[in-house]
N, CA, C and O atoms as CSV, one atom per row, in Angstrom:
chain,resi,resn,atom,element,x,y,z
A,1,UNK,N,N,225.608,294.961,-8.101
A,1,UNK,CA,C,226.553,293.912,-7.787
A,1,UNK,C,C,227.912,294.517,-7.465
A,1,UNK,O,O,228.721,293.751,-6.941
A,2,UNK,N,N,228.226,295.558,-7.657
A,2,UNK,CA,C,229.580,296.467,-7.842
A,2,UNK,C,C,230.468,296.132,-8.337
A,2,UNK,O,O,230.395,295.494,-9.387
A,3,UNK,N,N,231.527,296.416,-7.810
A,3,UNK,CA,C,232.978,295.530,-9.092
A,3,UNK,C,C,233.054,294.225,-9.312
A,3,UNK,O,O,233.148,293.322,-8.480
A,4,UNK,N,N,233.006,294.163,-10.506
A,4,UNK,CA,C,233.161,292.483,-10.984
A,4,UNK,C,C,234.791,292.189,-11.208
A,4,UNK,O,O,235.323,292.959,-12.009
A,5,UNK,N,N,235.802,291.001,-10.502
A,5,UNK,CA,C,236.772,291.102,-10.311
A,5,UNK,C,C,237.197,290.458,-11.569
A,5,UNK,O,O,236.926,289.261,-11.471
A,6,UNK,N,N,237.593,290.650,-12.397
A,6,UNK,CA,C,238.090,289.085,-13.392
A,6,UNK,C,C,239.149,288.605,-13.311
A,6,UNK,O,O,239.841,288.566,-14.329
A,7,UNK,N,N,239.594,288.129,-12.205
A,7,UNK,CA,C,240.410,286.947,-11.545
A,7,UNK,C,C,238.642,286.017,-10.775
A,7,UNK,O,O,238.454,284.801,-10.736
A,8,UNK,N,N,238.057,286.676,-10.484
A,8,UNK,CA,C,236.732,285.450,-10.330
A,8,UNK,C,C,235.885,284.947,-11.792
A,8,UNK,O,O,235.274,283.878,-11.780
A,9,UNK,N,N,235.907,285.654,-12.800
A,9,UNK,CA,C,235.348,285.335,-13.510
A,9,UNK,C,C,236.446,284.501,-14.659
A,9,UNK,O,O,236.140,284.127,-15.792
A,10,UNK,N,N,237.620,284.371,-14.062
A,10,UNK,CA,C,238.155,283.610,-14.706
A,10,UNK,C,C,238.363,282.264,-13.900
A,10,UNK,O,O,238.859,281.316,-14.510
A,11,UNK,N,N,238.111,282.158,-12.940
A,11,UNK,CA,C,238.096,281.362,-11.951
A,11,UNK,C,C,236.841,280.115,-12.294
A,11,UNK,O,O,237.004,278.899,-12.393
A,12,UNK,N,N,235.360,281.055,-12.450
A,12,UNK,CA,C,234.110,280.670,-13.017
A,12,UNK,C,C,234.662,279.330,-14.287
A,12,UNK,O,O,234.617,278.100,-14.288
A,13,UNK,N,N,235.146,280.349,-15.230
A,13,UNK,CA,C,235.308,279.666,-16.523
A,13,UNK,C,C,236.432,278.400,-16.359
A,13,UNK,O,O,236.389,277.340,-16.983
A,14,UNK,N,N,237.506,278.818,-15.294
A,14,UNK,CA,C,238.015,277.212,-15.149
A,14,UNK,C,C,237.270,276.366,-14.641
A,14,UNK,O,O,237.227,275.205,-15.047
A,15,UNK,N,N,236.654,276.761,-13.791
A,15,UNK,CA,C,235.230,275.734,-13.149
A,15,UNK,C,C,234.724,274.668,-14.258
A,15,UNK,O,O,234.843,273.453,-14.416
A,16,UNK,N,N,234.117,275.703,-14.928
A,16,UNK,CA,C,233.152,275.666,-16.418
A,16,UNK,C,C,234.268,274.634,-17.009
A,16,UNK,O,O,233.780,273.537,-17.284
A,17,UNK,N,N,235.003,274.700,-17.141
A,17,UNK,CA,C,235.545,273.625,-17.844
A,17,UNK,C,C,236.081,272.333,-17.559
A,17,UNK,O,O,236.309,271.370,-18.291
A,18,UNK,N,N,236.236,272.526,-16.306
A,18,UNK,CA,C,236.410,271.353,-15.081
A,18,UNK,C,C,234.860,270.510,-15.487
A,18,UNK,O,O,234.671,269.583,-16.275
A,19,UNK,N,N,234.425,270.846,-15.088
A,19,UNK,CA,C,232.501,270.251,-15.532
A,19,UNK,C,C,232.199,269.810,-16.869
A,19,UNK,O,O,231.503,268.802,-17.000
A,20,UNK,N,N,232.529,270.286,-17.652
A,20,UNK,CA,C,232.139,270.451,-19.119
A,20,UNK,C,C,231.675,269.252,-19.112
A,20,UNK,O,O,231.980,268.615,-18.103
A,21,UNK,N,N,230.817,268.519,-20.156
A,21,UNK,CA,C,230.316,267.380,-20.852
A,21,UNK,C,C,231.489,266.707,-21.264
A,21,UNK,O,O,232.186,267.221,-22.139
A,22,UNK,N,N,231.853,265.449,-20.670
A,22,UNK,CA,C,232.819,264.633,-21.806
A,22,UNK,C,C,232.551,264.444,-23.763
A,22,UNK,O,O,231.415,264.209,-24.175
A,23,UNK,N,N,233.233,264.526,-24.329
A,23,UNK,CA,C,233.153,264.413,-25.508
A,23,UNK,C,C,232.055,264.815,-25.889
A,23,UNK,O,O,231.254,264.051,-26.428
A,24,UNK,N,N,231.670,266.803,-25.564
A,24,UNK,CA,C,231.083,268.031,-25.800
A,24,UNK,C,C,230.819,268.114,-27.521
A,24,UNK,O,O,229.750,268.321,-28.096
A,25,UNK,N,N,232.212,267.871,-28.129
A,25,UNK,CA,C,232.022,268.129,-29.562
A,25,UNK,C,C,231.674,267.349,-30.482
A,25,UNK,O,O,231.812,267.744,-31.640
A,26,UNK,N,N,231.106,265.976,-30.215
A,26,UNK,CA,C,230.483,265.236,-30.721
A,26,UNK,C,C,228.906,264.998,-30.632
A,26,UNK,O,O,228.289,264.109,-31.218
A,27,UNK,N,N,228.309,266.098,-29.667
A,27,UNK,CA,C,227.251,265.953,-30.097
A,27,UNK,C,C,226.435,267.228,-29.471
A,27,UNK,O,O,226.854,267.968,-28.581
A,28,UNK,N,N,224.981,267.327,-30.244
A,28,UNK,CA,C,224.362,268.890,-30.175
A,28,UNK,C,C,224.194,269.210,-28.431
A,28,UNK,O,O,224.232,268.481,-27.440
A,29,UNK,N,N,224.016,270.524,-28.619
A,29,UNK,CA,C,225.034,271.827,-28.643
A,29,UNK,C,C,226.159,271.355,-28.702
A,29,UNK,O,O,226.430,270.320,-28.092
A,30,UNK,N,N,227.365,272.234,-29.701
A,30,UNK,CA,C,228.300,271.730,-29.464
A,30,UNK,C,C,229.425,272.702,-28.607
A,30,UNK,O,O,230.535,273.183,-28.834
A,31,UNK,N,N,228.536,272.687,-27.594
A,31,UNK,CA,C,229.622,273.697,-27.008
A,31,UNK,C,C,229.553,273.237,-25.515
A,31,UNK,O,O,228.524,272.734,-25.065
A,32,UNK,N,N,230.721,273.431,-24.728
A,32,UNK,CA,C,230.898,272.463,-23.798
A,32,UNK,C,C,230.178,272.447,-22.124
A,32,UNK,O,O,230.768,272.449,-21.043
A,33,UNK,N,N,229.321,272.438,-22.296
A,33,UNK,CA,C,228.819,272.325,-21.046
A,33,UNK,C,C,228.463,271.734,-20.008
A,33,UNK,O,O,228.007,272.876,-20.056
A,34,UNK,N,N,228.129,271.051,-18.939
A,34,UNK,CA,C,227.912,270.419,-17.912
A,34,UNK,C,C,226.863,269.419,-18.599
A,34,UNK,O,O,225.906,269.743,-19.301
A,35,UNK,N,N,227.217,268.289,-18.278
A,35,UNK,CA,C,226.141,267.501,-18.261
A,35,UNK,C,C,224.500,267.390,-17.574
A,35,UNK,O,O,224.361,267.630,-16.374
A,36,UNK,N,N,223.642,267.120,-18.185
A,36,UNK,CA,C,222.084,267.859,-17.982
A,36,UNK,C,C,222.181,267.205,-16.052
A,36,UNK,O,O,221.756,268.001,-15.215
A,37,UNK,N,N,222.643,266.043,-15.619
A,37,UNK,CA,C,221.914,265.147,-14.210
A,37,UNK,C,C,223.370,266.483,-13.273
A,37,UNK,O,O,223.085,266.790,-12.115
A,38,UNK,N,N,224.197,266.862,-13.640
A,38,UNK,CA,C,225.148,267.356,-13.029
A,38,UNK,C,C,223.762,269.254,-12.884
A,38,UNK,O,O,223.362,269.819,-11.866
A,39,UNK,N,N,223.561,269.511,-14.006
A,39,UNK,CA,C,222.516,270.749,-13.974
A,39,UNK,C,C,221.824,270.845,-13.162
A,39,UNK,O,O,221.839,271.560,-12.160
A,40,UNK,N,N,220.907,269.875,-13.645
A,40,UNK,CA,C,219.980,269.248,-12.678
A,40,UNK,C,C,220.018,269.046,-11.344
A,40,UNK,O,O,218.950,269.328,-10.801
A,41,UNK,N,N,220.730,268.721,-10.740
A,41,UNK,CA,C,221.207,268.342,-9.283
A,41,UNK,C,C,222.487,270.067,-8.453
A,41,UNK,O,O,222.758,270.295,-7.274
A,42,UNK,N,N,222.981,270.976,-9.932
A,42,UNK,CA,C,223.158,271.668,-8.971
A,42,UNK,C,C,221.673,272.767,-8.919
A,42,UNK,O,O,221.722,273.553,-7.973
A,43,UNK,N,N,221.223,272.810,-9.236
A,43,UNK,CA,C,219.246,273.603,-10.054
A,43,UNK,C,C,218.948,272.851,-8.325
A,43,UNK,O,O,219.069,273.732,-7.474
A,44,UNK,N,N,218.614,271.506,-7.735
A,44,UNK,CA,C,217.937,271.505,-6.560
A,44,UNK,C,C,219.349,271.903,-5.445
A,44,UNK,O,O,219.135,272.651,-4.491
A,45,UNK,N,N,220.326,271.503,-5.612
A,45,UNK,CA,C,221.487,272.433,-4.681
A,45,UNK,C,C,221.754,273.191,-4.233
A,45,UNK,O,O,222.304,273.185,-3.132
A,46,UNK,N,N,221.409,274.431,-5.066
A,46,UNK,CA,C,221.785,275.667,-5.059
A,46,UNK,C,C,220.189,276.170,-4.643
A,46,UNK,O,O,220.036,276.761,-3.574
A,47,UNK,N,N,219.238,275.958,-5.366
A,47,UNK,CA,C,218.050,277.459,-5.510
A,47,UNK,C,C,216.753,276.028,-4.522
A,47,UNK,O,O,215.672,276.512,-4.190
A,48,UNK,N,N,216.973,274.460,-4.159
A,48,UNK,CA,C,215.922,273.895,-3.905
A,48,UNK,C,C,214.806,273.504,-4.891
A,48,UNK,O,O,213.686,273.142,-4.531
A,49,UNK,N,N,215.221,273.613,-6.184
A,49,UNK,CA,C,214.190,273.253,-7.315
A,49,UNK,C,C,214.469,271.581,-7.340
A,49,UNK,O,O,215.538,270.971,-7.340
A,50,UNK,N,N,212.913,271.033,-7.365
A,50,UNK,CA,C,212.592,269.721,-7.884
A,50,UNK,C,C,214.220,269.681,-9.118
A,50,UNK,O,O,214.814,270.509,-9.809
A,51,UNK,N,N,214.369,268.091,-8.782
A,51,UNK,CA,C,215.488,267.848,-10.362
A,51,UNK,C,C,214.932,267.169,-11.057
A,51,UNK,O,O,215.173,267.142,-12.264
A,52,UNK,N,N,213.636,266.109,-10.228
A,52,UNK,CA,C,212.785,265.452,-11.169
A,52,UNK,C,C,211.704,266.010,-11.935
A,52,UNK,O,O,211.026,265.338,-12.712
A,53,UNK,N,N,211.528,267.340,-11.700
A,53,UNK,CA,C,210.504,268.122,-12.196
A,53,UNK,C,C,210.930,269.617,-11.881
A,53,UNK,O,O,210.651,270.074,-10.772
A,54,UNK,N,N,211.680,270.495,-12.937
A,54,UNK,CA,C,211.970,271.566,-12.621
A,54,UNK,C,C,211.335,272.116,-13.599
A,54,UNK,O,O,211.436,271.774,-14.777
A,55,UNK,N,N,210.283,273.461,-12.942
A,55,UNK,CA,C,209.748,274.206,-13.686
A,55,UNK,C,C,210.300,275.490,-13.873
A,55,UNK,O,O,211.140,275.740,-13.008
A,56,UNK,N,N,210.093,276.568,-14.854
A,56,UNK,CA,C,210.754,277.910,-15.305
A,56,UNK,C,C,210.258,278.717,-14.130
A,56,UNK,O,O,211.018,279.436,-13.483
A,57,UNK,N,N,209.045,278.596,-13.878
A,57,UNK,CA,C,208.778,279.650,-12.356
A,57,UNK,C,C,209.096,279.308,-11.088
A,57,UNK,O,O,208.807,280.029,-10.132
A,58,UNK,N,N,209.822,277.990,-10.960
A,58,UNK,CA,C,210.391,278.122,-9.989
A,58,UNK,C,C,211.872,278.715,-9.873
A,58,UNK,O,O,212.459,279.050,-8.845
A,59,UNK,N,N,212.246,278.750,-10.968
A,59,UNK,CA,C,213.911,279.480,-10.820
A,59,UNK,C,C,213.765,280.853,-10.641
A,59,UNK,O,O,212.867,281.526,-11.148
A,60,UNK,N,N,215.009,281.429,-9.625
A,60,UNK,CA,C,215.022,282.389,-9.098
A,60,UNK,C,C,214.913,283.926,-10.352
A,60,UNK,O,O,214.967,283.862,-11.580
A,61,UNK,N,N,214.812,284.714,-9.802
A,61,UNK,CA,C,215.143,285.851,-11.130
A,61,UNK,C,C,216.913,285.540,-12.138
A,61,UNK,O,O,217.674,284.578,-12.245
A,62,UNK,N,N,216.890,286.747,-12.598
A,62,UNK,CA,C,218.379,286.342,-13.391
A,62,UNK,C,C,219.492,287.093,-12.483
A,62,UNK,O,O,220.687,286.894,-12.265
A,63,UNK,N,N,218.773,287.813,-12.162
A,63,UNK,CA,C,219.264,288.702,-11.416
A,63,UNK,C,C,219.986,287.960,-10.069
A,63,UNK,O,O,221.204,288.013,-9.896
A,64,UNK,N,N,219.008,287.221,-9.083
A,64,UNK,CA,C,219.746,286.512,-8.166
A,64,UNK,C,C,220.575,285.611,-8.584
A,64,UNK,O,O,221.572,285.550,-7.864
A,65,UNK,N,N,220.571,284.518,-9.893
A,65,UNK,CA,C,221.260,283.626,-10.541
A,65,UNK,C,C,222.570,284.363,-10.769
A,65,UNK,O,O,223.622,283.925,-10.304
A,66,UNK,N,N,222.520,285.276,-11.353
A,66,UNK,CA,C,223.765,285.928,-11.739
A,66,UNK,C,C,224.729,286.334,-10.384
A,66,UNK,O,O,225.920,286.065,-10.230
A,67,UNK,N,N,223.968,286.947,-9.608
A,67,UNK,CA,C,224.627,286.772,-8.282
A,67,UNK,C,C,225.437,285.773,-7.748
A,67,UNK,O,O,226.660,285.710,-7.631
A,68,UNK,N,N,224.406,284.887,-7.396
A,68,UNK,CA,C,224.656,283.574,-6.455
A,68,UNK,C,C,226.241,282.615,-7.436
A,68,UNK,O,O,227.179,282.142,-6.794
A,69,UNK,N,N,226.177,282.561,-8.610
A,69,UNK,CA,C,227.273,281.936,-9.968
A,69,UNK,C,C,228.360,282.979,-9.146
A,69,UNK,O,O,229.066,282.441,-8.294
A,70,UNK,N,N,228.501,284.283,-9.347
A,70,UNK,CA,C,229.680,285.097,-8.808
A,70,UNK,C,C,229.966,285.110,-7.516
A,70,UNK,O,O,231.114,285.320,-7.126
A,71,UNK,N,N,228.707,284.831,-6.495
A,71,UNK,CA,C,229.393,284.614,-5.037
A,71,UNK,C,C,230.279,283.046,-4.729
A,71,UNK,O,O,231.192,282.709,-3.975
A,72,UNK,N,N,229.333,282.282,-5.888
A,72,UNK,CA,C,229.964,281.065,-6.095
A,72,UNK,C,C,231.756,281.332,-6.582
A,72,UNK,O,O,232.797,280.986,-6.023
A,73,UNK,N,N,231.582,281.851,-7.447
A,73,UNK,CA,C,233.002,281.758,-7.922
A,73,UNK,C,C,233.766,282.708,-7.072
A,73,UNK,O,O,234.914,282.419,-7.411
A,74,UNK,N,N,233.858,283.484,-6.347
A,74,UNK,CA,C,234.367,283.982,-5.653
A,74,UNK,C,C,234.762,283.391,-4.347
A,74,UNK,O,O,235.519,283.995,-3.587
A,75,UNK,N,N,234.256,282.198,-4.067
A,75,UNK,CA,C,234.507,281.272,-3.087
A,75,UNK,C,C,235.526,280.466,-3.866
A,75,UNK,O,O,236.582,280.280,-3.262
A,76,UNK,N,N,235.439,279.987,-4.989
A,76,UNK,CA,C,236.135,279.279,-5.621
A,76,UNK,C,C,237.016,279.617,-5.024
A,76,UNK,O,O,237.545,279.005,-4.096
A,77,UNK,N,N,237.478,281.225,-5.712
A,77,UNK,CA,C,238.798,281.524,-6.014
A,77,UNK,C,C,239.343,281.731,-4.824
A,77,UNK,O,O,240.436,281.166,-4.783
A,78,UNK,N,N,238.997,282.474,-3.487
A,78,UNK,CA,C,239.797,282.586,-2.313
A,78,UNK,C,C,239.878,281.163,-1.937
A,78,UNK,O,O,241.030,280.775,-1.744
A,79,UNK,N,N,239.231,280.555,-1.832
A,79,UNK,CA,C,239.835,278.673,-1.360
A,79,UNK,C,C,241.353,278.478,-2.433
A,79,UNK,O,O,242.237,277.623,-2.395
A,80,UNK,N,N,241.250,279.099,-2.904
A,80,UNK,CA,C,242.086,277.748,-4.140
A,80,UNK,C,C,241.744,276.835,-4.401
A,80,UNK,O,O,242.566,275.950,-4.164
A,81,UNK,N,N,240.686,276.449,-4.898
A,81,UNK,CA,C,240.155,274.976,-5.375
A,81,UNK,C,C,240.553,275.028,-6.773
A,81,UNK,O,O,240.882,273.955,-7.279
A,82,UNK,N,N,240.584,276.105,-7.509
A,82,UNK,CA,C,240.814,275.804,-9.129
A,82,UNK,C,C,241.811,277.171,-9.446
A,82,UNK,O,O,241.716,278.398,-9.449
A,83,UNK,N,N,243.030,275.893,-9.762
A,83,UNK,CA,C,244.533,276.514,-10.280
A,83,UNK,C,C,244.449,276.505,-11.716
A,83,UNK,O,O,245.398,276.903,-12.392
């Protein structure tokens, strides 16, 4: 992947929190993450997986996932979409 910039990976995590689950800490996991139909819908967005039926072998390796999240956020950040 070569240099990982962290001005994008901080970029990621404002994302990540832009998204988060409304009122995250009231219920399990309590840690703040995207809501499952928001998952779901970026899972057929991004990679073409069923949202009404997503199976584990259809998702890409971790390897491309991990990619595709950093090319993502790296778009973020040269747009300026998240200050």
């Amino acid at each position: 992947m070569g240099e990982i910039k962290v001005s994008i990976l901080v970029t990621l995590i404002k994302y990540g929190w832009k998204v988060r689950r409304k009122g995250w800490w009231h219920r399990f996991p309590f840690i703040p993450i995207p809501p499952r139909e928001w998952l779901l819908w970026r899972l057929e967005t991004a990679w073409g997986i069923d949202a009404m039926n997503p199976q584990w072998s259809d998702l890409p390796s971790l390897k491309i996932m991990l990619w595709d999240i950093y090319k993502f956020g790296s778009f973020l950040h040269y747009v300026g979409r998240i200050r």
